[in-house]
C-alpha positions in Angstrom: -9.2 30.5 9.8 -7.8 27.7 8.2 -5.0 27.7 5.9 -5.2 27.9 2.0 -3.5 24.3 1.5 -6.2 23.4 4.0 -9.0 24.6 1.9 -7.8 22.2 -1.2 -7.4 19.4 0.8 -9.5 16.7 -0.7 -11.0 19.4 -2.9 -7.9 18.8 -5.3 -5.9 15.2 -5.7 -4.2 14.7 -2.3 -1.5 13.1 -1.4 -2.3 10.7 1.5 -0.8 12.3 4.6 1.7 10.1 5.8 4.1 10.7 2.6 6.6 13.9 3.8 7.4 16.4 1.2 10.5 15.8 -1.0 10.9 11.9 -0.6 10.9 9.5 -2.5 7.5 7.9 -1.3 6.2 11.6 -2.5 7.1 10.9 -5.7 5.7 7.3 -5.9 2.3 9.2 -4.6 2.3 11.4 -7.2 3.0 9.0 -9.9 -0.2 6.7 -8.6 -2.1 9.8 -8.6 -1.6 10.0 -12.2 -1.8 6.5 -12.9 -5.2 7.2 -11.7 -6.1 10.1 -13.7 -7.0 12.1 -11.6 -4.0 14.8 -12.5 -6.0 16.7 -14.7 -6.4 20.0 -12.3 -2.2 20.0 -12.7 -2.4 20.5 -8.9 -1.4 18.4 -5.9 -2.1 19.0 -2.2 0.2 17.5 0.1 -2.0 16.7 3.5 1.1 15.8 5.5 2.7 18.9 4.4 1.9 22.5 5.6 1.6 24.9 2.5 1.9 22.0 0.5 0.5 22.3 -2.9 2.7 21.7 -6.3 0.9 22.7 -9.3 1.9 22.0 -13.1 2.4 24.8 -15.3 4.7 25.5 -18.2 5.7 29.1 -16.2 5.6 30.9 -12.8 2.3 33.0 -14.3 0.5 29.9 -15.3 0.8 28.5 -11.9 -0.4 31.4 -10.0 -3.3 31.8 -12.3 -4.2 28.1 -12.0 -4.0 28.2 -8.5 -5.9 31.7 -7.8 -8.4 30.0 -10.4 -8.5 26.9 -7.3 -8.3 29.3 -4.5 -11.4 31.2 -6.2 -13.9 27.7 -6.6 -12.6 26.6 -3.2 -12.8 29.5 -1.0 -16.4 29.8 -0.3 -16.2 25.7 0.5 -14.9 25.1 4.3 -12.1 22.9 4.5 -12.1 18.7 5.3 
């Protein structure tokens, strides 16, 4: 069964998978991601990174319920 990161991948903006987590060419990613806007989910997969999915929320509560709101529209979908 695939992973949940796995089951946003392309379903959410992605991060092309050849940018590790936590350098700076992550953060040049995510910037053109926004340039484009397509930001407006507040959520980023990572494809090169294993559980890799950041998600923008004023608080820790927000964030789980935006991304149980993405793990609910994406669950029945199989994964790229």
């Amino acid at each position: 069964m695939p992973k949940k990161w796995e089951k946003f991948k392309h379903q959410l903006p992605t991060a092309r998978d050849n940018i590790p987590y936590g350098t700076p060419d992550l953060a040049l990613e995510i910037e053109r991601l926004n340039e484009n806007n397509i930001l407006k989910s507040k959520t980023i997969n990572m494809a090169y990174y294993q559980d890799g999915v950041i998600s923008f929320k004023n608080n820790m509560k927000d964030k789980g319920d935006l991304l149980s709101h993405h793990w609910s529209k994406f669950s029945h979908k199989s994964s790229c």
